[in-house]
C-alpha positions in Angstrom: -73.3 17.5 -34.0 -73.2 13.5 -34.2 -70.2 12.0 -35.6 -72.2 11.2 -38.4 -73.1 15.0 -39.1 -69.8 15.9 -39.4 -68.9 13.2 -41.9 -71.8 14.3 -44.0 -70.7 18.0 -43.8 -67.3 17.4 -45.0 -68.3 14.5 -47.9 -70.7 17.8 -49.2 -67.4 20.4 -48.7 -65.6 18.3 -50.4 -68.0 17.5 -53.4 -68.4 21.6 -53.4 -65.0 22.0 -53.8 -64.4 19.6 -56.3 -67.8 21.4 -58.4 -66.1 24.7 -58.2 -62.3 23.0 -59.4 -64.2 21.8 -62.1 -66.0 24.7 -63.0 -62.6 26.9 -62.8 -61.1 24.6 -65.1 -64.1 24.9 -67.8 -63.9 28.6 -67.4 -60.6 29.1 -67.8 -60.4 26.5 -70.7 -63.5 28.5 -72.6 -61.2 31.6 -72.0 -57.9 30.2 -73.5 -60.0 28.6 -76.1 -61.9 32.2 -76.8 -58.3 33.9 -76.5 -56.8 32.1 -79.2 -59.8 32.4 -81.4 -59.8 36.4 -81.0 -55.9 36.0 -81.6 -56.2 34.1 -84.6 -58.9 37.1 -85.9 -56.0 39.5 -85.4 -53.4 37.7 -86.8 -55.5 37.6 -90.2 -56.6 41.3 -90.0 -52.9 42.2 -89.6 -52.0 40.2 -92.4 -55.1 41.0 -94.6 -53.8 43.7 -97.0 -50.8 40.8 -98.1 -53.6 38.6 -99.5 -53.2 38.4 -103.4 -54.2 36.0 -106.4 -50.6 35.5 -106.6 -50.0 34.3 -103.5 -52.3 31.0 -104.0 -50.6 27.9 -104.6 -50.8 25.7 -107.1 -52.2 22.3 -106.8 -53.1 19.5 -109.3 -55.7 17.9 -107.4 -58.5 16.2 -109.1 -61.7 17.5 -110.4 -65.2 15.8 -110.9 -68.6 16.8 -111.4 -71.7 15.2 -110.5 -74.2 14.2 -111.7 -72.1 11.3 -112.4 -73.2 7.8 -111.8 -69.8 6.5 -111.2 -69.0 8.8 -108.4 -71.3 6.8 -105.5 -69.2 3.6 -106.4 -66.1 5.9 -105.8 -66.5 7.0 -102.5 -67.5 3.3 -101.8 -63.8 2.2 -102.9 -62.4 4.5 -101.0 -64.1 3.5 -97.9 -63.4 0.0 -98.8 -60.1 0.0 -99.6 -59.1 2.6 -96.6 -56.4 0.6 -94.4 -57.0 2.7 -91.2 -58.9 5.6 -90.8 -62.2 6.9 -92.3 -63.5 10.4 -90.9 -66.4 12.1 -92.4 -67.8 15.8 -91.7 -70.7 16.6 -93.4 -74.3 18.3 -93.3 -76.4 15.5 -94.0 -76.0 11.9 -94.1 -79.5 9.9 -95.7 -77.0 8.0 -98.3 -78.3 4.0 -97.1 -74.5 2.5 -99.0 -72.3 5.5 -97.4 -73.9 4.6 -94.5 -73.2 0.7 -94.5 -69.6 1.2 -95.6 -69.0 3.0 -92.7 -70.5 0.7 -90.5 -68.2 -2.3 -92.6 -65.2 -0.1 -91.9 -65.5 -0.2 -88.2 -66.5 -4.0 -88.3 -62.7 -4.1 -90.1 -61.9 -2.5 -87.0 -60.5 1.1 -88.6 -60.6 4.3 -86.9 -64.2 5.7 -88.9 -65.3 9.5 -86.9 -68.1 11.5 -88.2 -69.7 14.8 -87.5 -73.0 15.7 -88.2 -75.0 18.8 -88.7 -78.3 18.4 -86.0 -80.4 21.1 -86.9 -80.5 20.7 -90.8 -82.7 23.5 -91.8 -86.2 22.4 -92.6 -85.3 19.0 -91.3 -84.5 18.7 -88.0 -84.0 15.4 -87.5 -82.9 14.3 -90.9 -79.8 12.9 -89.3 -81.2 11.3 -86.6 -81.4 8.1 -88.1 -77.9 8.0 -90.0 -76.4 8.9 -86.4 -78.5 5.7 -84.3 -77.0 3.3 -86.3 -73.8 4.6 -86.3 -73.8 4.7 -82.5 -74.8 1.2 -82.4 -72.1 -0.2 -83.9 -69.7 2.2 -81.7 -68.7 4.4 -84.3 -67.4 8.0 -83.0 -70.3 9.9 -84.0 -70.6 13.4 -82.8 -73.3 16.2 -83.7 -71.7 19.8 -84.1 -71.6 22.8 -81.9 -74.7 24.8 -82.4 -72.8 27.4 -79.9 -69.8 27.6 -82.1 -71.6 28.2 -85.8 -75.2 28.2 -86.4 -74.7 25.0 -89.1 -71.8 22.7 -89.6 -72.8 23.1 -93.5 -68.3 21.9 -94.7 -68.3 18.1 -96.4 -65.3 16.2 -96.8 -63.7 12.7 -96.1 -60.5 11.4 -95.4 -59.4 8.3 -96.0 -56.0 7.4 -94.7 -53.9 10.1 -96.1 -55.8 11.0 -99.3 -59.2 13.1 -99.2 -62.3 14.2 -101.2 -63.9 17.8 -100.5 -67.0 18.7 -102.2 -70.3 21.1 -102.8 -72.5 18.3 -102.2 -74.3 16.4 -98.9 -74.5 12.7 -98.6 -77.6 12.0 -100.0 -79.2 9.7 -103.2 -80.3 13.0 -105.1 -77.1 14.4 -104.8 -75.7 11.7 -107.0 -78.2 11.6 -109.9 -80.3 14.9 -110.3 -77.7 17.5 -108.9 -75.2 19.9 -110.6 -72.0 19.5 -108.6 -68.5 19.4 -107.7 -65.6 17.8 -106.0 -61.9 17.2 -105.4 -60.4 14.9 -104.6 -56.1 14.2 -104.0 -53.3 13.2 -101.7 -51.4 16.4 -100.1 -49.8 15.7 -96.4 -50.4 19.7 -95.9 -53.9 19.5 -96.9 -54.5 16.7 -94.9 -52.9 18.2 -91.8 -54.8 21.2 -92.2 -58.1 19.1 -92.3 -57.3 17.4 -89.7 -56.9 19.8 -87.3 -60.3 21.2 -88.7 -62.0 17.8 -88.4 -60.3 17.4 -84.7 -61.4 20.9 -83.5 -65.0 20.2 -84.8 -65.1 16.8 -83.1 -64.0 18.3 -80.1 -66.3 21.7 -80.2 -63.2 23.7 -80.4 -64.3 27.2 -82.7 -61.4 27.6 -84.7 -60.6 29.5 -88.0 -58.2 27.9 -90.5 -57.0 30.3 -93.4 -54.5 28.8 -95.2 -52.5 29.3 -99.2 -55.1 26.5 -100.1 -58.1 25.2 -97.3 -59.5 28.0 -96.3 -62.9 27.8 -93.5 -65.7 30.3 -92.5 -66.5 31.9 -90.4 -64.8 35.2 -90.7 -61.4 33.8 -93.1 -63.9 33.0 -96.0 -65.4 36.4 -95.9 -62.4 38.5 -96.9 -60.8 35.5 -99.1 -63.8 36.2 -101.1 -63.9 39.7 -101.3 -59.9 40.2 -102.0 -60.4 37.4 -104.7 -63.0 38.1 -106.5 -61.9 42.2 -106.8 -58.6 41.3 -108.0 -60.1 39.9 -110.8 -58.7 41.2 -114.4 -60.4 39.5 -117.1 -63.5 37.4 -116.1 -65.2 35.5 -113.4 -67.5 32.3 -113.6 -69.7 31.0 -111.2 -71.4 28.2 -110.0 -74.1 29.0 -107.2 -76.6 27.8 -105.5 -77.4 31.2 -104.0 -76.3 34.7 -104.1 -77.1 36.8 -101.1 -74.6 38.7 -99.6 -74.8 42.5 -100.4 -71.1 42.9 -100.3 -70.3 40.1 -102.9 -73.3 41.9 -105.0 -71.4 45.1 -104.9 -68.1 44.4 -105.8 -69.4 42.2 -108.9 -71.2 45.1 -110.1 -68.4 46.8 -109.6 -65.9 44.4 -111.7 -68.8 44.6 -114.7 -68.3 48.3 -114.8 -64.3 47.4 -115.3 -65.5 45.4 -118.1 -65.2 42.2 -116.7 -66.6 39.5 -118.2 -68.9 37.3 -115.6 -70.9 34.6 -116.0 -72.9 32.9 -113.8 -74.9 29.4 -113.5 -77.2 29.7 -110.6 -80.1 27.3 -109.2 -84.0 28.6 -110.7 -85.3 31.1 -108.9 -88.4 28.6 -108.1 -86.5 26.4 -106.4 -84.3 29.4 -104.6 -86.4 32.1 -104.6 -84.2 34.7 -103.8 -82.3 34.4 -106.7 -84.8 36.3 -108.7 -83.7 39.2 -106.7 -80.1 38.9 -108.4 -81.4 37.9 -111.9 -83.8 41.5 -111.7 -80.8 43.1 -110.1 -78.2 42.4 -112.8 -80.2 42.0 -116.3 -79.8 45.4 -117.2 -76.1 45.5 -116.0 -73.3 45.0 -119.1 -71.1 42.0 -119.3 -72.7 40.2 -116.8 -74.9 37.0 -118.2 -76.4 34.4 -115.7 -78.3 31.3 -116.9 -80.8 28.9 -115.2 -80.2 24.9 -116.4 -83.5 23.4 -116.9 -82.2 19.6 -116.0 -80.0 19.5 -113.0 -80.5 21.8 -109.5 -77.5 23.7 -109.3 -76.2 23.2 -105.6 -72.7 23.6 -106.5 -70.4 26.8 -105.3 -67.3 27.2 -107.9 -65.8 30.3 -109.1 -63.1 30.6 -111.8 -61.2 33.9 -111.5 -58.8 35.1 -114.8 -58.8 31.7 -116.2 -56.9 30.4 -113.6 -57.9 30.6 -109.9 -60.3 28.3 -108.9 -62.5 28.0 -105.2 -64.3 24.7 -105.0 -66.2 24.1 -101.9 -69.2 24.1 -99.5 -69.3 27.8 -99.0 -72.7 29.5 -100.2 -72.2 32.8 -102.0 -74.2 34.1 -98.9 -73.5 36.1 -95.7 -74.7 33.3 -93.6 -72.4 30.7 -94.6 -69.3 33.6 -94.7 -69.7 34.9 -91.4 -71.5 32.4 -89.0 -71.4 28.5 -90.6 -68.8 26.2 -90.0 -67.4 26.0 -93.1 -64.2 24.5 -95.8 -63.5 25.2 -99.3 -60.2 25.0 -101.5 -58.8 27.7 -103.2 -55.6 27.0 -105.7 -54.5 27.9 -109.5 -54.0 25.6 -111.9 -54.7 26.8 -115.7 -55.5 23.3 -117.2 -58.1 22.3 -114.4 -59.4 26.4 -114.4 -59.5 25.4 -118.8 -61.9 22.2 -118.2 -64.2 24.0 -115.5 -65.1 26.9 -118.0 -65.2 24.5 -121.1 -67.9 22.2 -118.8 -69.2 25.9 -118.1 -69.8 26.5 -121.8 -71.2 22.6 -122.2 -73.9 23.3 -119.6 -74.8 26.9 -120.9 -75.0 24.8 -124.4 -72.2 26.9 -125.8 
């Protein structure tokens, strides 16, 4: 073997060592990763039977519905006026003046992130144009982890150290012809807490968060909802886009035979077909009235529980967005904000 040779073999030994080095590393960095997920799971399953109503916190964030056309402008002052940092996870980004504004903010030279859903369902590529020309002004622009949740479907912002969560995705409809929801506050825990979900997602770290107040599927969401909604007293009122989930069907037919009062807004049946399945399912069941707006599609998810505890967030009432989406919603009590949703409850039932 020439001189030569044996400088090739050992460049390709070393290059093969330095390939398996690097895969070690990645496997054992998917297995701590994986370890403190499972650990995380079994740290909420030992704690599960603690959950209560009481427990929530109270918090006097702000509530707004959509439509609303004020609300656009809003989120375009808060980008404007944001001093440093603008990140932004959402399912789908089409808005063409969110879109500008964030591009203006990294022109001011601020710290502007965003996370995208790739795989919107029915429209693939809906985000493919939102995410080139965020790229090509060098804005940190990620897609999610199809690996890690089947759809990134959570939406909120936040803007130096306040933030705005909501039921709705970044598009022009959203604004003008949707029924919807958001909050919107300062809260350094909040904010932590969504940051570390905004830096996992950027990062494709699965994670589960399941705080007193921010609370993301999968798996947390799915017995936050169930505890909830069956320590109920008096009534429940909901908001949904969709109900499918046989468990959260159960246990509301189960609260209407305690005499529960629950109402529920949900989107028509011919634009979400399934949801002729709960309208046939619960007409004949007492103290249990769901309605169907003519005007607005109802993409919002809300429930009010005893007057008091309220869950605003991206969270379908479905099994899919529980247990496999990447998901956030907000959880607190607050009777005066709890008072407004269910008189705006009665105002769109025309009560």
């Amino acid at each position: 073997m020439s001189k030569y040779d044996k400088r090739y073999f050992i460049v390709l030994a070393l290059l093969g060592l330095l390939f398996i080095s690097s895969c070690a590393n990645e496997y054992s960095d998917f297995h701590l990763e994986n370890a403190a997920y499972e650990k995380n799971i079994s740290d909420i399953v030992d704690n599960k039977e603690k959950f209560k109503l009481t427990n929530i916190l109270y918090s006097d964030v702000k509530i707004a519905t959509l439509p609303d056309n004020t609300t656009l402008d809003r989120i375009i002052d808060n980008i404007k006026s944001a001093k440093k940092r603008v990140y932004l996870e959402v399912y789908i980004l089409t808005e063409k003046r969110i879109i500008k504004e964030l591009t203006d903010a990294k022109r001011r030279w601020l710290d502007v992130s965003v996370i995208l859903e790739k795989n919107v369902l029915g429209s693939p590529s809906i985000n493919s144009k939102a995410f080139k020309i965020l790229q090509n002004v060098w804005i940190k622009v990620r897609y999610a982890n199809n690996n890690n949740y089947i759809f990134t479907h959570s939406k909120f912002f936040i803007f130096d150290d306040s933030y705005i969560l909501w039921t709705w995705n970044m598009s022009h409809s959203t604004f003008y012809d949707n029924m919807e929801f958001y909050l919107f506050w300062k809260d350094k825990k909040n904010i932590s807490i969504l940051e570390s979900v905004f830096s996992d997602d950027m990062n494709w770290i699965r994670s589960i968060h399941c705080d007193a107040n921010v609370i993301t599927s999968p798996f947390c969401s799915r017995f936050a909802f169930e505890k909830t909604l069956n320590q109920a007293k008096s009534s429940i009122y909901i908001y949904a886009q969709q109900i499918k989930d046989p468990s959260l069907e159960k246990i509301l037919k189960s609260k209407a035979e305690q005499w529960i009062k629950i109402s529920m807004i949900l989107a028509d049946p011919k634009k979400v077909s399934s949801n002729q399945n709960i309208i046939d399912d619960f007409k004949k069941t007492d103290n249990v009235s769901i309605y169907i707006p003519k005007k607005s599609y109802v993409h919002a998810k809300v429930f009010i529980i005893d007057n008091e505890t309220i869950y605003i967030g991206s969270i379908n009432f479905t099994s899919n967005s529980m247990d496999n989406n990447r998901e956030v919603w907000f959880i607190f009590n607050d009777k005066e904000n709890a008072d407004n949703l269910i008189r705006q409850f009665n105002n769109h039932i025309g009560q």
